[in-house]
C-alpha positions in Angstrom: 41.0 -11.7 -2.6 39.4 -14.1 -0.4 35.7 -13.8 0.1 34.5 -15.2 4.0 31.3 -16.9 4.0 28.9 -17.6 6.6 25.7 -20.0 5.1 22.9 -19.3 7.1 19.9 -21.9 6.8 17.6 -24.1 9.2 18.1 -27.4 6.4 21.2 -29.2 7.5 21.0 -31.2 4.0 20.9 -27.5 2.5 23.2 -26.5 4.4 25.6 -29.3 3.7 25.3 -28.9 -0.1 26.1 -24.8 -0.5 29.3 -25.3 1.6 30.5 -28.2 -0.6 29.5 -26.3 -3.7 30.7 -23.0 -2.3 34.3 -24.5 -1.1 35.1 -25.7 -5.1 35.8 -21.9 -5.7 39.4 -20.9 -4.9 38.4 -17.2 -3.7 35.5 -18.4 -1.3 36.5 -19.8 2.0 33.7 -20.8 4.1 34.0 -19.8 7.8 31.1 -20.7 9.4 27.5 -22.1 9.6 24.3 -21.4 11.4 20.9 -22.7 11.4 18.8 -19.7 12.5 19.2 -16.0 12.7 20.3 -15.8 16.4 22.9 -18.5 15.6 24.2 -16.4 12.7 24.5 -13.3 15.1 26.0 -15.4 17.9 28.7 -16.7 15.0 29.3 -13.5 12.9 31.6 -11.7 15.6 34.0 -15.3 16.0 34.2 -15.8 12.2 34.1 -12.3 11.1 32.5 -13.0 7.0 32.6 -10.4 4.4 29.2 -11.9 2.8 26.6 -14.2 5.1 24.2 -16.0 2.4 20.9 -15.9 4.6 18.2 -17.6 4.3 14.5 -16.2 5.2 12.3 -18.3 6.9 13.8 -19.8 9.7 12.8 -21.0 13.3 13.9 -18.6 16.1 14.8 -15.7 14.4 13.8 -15.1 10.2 16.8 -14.1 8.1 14.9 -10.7 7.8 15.2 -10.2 11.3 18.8 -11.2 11.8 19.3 -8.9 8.7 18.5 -5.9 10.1 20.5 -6.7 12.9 23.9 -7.2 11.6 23.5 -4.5 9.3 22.8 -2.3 12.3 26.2 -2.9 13.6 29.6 -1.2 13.1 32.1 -3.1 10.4 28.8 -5.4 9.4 29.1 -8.0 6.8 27.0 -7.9 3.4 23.9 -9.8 3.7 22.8 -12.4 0.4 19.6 -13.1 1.0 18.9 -16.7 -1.1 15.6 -18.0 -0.2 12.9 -20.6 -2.1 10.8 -17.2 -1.3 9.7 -14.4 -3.9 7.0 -12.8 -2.8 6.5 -8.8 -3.0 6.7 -8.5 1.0 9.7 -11.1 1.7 11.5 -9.3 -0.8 10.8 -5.7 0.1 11.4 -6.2 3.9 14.6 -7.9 2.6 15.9 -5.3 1.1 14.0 -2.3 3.7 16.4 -4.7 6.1 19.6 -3.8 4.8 20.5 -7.0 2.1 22.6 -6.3 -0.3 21.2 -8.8 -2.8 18.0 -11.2 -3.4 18.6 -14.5 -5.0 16.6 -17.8 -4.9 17.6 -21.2 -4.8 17.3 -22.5 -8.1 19.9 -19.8 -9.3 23.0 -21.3 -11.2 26.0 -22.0 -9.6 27.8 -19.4 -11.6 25.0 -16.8 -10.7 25.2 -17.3 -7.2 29.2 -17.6 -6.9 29.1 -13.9 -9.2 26.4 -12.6 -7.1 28.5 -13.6 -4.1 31.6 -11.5 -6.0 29.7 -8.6 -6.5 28.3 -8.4 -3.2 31.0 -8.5 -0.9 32.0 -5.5 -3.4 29.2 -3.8 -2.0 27.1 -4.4 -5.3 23.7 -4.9 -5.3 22.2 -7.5 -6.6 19.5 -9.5 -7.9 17.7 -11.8 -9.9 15.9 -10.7 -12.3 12.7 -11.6 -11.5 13.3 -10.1 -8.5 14.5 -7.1 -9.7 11.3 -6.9 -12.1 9.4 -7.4 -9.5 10.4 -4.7 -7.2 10.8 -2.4 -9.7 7.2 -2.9 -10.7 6.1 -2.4 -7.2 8.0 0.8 -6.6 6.3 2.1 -9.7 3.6 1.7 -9.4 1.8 -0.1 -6.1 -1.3 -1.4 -6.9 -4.1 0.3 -4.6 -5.3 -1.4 -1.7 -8.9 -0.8 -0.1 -8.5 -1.0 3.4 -11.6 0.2 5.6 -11.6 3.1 7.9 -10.8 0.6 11.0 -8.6 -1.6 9.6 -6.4 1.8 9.0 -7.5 2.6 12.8 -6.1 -0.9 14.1 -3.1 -0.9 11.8 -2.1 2.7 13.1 -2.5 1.2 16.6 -0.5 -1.8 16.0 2.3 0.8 14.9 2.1 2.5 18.0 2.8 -0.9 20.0 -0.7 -1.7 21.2 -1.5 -5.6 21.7 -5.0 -6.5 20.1 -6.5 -6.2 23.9 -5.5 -2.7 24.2 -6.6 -2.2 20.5 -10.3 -3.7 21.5 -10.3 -1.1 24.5 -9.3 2.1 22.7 -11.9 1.1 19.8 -14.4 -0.5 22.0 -14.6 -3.6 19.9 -14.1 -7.1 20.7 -10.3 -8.7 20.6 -11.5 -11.2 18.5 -12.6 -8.6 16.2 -9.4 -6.5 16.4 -8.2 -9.7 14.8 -10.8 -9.9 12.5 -9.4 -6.6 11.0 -5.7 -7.1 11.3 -5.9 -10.6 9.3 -8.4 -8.6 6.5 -5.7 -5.9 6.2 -2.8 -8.3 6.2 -4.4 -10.0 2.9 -5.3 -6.8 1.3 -1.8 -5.7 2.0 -0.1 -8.8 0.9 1.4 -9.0 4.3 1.4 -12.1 7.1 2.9 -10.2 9.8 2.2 -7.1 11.8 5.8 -5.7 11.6 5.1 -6.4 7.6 1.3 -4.4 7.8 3.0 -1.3 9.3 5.5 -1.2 6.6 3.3 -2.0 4.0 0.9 0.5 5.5 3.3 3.4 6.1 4.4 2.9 2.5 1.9 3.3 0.9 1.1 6.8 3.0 -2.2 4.7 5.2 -0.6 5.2 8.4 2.1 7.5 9.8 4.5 6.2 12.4 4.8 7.6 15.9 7.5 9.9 16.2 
């Protein structure tokens, strides 16, 4: 059986390189290419892939993003994530996002063209440092100190307030509503606040709204 590829990354020399490596296998065909994550949705319904090999950090939208929105739709397309990335939040919003697998770039040729295999088989997979790694951190995650208001301004974040409307509710300055987040994002090993309420809600600091 054929497997249809999209490659999804924002280097066009990248780019270039994991078609022509990916088109020496008889059962790959590529069928498209995008440079972002709102490319990759524009493209998926034309080309229809089984597998899109997405990359994470892009301009536009991230591959985490564009992730969760494919795999959000009916009939979607497994999602290899196969970034230069391997930090403990890329990978766990990764795969909270819906990817099947989590490879990085300096993976074989013969690792990435199995993985690709196994994935559009709806296998998971992925490397094992990766796999260590999240395995480790659903273990066991390591305790994290935040203070009484950074749990107060990462619960407000999660219930959509700006750090404005933070400032009023607490009655604290914006700039120290930021003060707060970016103390909470290191502690949490986060850089976004999409990531802190995850991370938070996780590891039971917040609840979400209903």
């Amino acid at each position: 059986m054929t497997v249809r590829l999209l490659v999804v990354d924002d280097h066009p020399v990248v780019r270039a390189g994991m078609v022509a490596m990916l088109s020496e296998a008889e059962d790959f065909e590529v069928v498209g290419e995008a440079a972002n994550g709102a490319e990759c949705l524009a493209v998926v319904p034309r080309v229809r892939p089984d597998v899109v090999l997405m990359d994470l950090r892009m301009p536009v939208m991230d591959g985490t993003e564009a992730t969760a929105r494919l795999r959000a739709q009916p009939d979607a397309p497994e999602v290899l994530v196969l970034t230069t990335y391997d930090t403990d939040a890329d990978i766990v919003r990764a795969v909270e996002a819906g990817a099947r697998g989590y490879l990085l770039k300096d993976a074989p040729p013969e690792h990435l063209a199995d993985a690709i295999r196994r994935a559009s088989r709806g296998e998971t997979v992925l490397a094992p440092t990766v796999a260590a790694r999240l395995a480790e951190r659903l273990r066991a995650p390591a305790p994290v100190d935040l203070t009484a208001r950074e749990v107060e301004v990462v619960g407000l974040v999660a219930r959509g307030l700006s750090n404005a409307e933070i400032g009023a509710e607490l009655f604290i300055g914006e700039a120290t509503v930021k003060t707060h987040l970016l103390r909470a994002f290191q502690k949490l090993g986060v850089t976004d606040r999409t990531a802190a309420v995850t991370e938070a809600y996780r590891r039971g600091l917040i609840d979400l709204p209903g």
